[in-house]
C-alpha positions as CSV (number, residue, x, y, z in Angstrom):
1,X,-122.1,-50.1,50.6
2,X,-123.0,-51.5,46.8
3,X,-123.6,-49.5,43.9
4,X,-127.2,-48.8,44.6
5,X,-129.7,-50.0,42.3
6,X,-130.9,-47.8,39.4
7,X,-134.7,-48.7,39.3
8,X,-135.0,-49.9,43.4
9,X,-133.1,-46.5,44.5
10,X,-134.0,-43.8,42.1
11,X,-137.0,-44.9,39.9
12,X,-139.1,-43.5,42.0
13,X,-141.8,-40.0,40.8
14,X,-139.6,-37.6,42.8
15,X,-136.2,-38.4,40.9
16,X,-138.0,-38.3,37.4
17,X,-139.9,-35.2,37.7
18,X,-137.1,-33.4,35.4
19,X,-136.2,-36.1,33.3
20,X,-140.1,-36.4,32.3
21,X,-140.3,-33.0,31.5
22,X,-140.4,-31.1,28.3
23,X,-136.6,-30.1,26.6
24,X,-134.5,-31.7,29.5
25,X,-132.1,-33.8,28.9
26,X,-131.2,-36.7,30.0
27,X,-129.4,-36.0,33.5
28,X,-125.5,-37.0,34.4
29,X,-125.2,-36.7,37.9
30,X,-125.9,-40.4,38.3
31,X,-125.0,-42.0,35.3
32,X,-122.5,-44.7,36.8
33,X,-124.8,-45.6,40.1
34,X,-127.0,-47.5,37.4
35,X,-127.7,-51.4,36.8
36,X,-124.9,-51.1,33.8
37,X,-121.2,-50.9,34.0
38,X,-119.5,-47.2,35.7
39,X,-119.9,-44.5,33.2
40,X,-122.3,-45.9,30.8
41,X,-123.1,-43.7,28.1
42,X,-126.3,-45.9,27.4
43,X,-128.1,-44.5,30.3
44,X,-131.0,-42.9,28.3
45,X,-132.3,-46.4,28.2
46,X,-132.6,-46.6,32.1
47,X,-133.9,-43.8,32.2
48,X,-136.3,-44.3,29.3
49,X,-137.6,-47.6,31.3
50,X,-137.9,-45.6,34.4
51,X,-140.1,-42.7,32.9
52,X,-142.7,-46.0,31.3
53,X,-142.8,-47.4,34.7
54,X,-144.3,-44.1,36.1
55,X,-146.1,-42.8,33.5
56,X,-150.3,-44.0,33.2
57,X,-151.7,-45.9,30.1
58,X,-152.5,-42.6,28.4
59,X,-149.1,-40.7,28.7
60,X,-147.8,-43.6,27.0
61,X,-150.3,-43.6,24.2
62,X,-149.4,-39.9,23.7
63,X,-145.9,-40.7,23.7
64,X,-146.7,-43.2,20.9
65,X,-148.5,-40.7,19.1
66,X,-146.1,-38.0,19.0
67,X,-143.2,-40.8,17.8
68,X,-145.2,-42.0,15.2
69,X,-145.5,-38.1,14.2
70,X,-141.8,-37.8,14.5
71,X,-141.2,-40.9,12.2
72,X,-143.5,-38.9,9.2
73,X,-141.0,-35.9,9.7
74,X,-138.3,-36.5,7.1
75,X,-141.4,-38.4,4.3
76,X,-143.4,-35.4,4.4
77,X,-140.7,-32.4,4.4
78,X,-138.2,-34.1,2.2
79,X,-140.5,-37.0,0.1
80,X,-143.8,-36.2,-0.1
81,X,-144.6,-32.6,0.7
82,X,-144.9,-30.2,-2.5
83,X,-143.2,-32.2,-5.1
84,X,-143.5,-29.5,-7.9
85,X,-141.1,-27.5,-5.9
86,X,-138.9,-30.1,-5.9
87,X,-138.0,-29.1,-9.5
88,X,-135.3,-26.9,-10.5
89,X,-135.2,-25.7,-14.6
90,X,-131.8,-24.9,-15.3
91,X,-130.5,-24.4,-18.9
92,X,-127.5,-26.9,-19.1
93,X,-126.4,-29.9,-16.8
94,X,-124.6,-28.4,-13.8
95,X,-121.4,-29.8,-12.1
96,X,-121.2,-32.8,-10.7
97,X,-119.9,-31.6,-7.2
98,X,-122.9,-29.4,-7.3
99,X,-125.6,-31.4,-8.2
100,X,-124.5,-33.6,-5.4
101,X,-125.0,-31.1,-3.6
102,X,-128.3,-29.8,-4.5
103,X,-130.1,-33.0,-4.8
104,X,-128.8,-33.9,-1.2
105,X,-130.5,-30.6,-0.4
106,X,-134.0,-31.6,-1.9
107,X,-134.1,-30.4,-5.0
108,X,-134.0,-32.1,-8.4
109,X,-132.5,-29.8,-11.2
110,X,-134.4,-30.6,-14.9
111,X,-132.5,-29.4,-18.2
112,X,-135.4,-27.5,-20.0
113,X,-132.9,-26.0,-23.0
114,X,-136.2,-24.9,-25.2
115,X,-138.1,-23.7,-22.1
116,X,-137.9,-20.0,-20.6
117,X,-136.3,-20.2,-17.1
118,X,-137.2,-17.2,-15.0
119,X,-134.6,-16.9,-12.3
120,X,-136.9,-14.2,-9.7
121,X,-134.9,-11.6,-9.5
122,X,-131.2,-10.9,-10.8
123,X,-129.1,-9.3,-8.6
124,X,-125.5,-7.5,-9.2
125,X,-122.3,-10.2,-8.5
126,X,-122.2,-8.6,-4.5
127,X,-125.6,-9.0,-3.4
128,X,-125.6,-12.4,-5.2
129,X,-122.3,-13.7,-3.1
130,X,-124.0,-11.7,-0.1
131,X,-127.1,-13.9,-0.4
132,X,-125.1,-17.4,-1.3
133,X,-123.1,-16.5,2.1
134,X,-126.1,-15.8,4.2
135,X,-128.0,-19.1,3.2
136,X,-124.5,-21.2,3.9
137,X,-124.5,-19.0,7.2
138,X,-128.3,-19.9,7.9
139,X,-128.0,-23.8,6.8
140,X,-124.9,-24.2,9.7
141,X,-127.0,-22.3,12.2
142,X,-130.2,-24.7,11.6
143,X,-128.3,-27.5,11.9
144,X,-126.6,-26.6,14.9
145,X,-130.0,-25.7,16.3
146,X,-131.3,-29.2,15.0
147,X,-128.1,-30.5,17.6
148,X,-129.5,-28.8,20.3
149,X,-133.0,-29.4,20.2
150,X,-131.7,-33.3,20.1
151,X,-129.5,-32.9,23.1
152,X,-132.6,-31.2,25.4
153,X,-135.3,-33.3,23.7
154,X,-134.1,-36.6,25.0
155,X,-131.9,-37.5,22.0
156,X,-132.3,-40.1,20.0
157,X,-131.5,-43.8,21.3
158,X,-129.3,-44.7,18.7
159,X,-127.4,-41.4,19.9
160,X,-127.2,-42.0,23.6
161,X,-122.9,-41.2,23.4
162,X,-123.3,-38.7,20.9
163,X,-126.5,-36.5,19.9
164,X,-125.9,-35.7,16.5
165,X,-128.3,-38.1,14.6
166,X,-130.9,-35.9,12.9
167,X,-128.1,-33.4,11.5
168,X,-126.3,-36.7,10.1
169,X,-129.1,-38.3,8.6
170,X,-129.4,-34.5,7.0
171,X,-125.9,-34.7,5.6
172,X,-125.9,-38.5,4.3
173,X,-128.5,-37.4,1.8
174,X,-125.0,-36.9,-0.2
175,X,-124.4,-40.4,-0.4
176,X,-127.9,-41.3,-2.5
177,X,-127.5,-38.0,-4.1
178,X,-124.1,-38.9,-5.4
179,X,-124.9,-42.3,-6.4
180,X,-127.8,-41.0,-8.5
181,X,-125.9,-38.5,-10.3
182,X,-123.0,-40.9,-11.0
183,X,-125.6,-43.1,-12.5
184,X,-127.4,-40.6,-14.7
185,X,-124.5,-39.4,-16.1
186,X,-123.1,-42.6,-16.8
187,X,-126.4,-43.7,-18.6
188,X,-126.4,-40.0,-20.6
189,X,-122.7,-41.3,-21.8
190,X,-123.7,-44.9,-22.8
191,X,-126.9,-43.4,-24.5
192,X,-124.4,-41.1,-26.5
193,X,-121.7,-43.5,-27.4
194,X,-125.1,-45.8,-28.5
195,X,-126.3,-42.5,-31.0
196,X,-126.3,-43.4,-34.6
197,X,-123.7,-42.2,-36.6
198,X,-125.8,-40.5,-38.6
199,X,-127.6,-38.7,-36.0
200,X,-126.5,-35.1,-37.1
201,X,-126.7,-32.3,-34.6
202,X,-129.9,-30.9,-36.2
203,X,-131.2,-35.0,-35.9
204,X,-130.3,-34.5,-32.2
205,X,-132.1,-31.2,-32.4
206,X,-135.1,-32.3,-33.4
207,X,-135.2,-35.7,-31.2
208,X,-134.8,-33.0,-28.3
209,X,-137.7,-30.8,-29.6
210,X,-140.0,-33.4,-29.8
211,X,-139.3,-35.0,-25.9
212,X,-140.2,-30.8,-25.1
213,X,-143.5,-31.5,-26.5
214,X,-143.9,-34.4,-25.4
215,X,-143.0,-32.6,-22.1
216,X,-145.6,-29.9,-22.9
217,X,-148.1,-32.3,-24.0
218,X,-148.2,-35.1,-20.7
219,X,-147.3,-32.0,-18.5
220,X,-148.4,-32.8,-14.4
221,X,-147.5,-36.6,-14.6
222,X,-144.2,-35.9,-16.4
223,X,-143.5,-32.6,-14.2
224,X,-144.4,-35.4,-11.0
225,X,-142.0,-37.7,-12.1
226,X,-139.1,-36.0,-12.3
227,X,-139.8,-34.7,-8.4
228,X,-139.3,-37.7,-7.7
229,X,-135.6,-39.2,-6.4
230,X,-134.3,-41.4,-8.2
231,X,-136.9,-41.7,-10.6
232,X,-135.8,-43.1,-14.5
233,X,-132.3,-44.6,-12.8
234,X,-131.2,-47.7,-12.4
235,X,-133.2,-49.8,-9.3
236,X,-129.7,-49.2,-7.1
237,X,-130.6,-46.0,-7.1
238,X,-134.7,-46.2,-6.4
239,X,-133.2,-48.6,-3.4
240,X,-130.7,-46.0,-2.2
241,X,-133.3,-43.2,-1.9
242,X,-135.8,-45.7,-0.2
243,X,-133.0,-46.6,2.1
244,X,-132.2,-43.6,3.0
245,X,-135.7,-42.2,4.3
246,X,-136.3,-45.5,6.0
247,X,-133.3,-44.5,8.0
248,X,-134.4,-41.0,8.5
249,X,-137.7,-42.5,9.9
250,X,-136.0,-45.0,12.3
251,X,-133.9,-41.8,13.7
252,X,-136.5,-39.5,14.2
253,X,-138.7,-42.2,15.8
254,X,-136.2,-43.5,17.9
255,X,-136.3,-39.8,20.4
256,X,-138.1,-41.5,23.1
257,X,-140.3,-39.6,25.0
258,X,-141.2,-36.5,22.8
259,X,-143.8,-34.0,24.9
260,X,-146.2,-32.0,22.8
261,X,-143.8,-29.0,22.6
262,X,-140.4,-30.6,22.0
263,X,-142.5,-32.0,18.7
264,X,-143.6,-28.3,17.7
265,X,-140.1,-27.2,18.2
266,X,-139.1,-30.1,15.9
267,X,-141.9,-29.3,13.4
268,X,-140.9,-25.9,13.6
269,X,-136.9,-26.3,13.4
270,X,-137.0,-29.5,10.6
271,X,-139.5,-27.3,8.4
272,X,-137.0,-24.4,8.9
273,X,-134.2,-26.7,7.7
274,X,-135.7,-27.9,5.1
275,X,-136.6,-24.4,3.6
276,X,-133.3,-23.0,3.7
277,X,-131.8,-26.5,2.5
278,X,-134.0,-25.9,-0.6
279,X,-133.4,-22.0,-0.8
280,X,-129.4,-22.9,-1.0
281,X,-130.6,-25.3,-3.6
282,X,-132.2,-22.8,-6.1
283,X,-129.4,-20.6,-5.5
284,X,-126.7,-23.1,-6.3
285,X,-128.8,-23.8,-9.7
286,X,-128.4,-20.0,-10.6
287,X,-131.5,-18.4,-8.9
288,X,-131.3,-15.1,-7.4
289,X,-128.1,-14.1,-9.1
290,X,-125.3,-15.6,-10.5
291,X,-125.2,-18.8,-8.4
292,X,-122.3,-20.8,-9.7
């Protein structure tokens, strides 16, 4: 006998019943006995093609529905969604390791030296590192839940071998992040060596004061500006952001065959993410404590 035929012998209703439904994934027990060479870890594209034989016109329109929803995931939670608390006041410029870090997060820390910065609460140096520990603690778990969900929710095509996409596209918001914070401090060093040499610290004091006012003055469209990534750098950097969530909406669109409550779960678990991401965030920038 020949190696049967995927979608003569088993693309039939019977065989896809559990692959069609909702947080199964994609089965093993006959990956090999497909059109494609033995052991091809492609399969969820057979079986993709299988499942849009069977299904009638208007599963497929919901299908297309709930991956056009899926594409808006990482715009809305990470882009476009509540940009004023996007912004972090911190007094002075903060590490570079750890504004790397907290821009990748979703936050966008702004040096307001003149301005009052409430920090919430103040906690003793314990409960601080108890609460820096927890968030790190929490971050992990949502991102190994983020795994799972992608494993039993079809996974993404591009990750048919391995189903770690979404968490990826999480953790390679470091690479824009670093990029822009290499280029703002390198423009904050050329704009010093270009100061006057007459520009006295009470000069510089002064200049400062007056962009505060001007601050004060323009207030929501300055205050919406600086939520935005990358905004004020160098177009390398505007590009790498924009890069960056195109990607995120190619990999969350590309989970084929999301049901109605595999996308609540990833509403549910990506919103979850994102609020903890943001949570570490403040807390890195000295929030709730002593931060760093």
């Amino acid at each position: 006998m020949g190696v049967p035929n995927f979608k003569t012998d088993f693309c039939i209703w019977d065989n896809s019943v559990l692959i069609y439904g909702p947080f199964t994934p994609w089965p093993k027990s006959i990956v090999g006995m497909i059109d494609g060479p033995p052991n091809d870890n492609m399969a969820c594209w057979y079986y993709a093609d299988c499942i849009f034989q069977l299904i009638p016109e208007t599963r497929k329109q919901q299908h297309q529905a709930t991956s056009l929803v899926m594409g808006l995931i990482p715009l809305v939670l990470k882009d476009i969604a509540w940009p004023h608390r996007r912004i972090a006041h911190i007094p002075h410029l903060l590490p570079w390791y750890t504004e790397i870090i907290v821009r990748a997060l979703g936050l966008n820390p702004v040096v307001k030296r003149r301005r009052k910065i409430s920090y919430g609460r103040t906690f003793n140096s314990f409960t601080s590192h108890v609460i820096l520990y927890s968030l790190i603690f929490v971050l992990v778990g949502m991102y190994a839940i983020l795994i799972i969900i992608e494993v039993y929710s079809k996974r993404s095509s591009l990750g048919c071998p391995v189903p770690i996409f979404i968490v990826a596209w999480f953790i390679v918001g470091l690479i824009p992040s670093a990029v822009e914070v290499a280029a703002s401090r390198s423009r904050r060093r050329s704009e010093h060596s270009n100061t006057s040499p007459m520009g006295s610290r009470s000069e510089a004091g002064a200049v400062e004061a007056l962009v505060l006012d001007s601050t004060r003055a323009i207030g929501l469209k300055v205050t919406n500006q600086e939520a935005v990534q990358g905004s004020g750098e160098a177009l390398f950097v505007q590009i790498g952001w924009a890069s960056y969530y195109t990607a995120g909406t190619l990999v969350f669109s590309s989970i084929m065959l999301v049901s109605v409550s595999e996308l609540c779960a990833w509403l549910l678990a990506t919103s979850a993410t994102a609020a903890v991401s943001k949570m570490f965030a403040y807390k890195l920038c000295g929030y709730w404590g002593l931060g760093f």
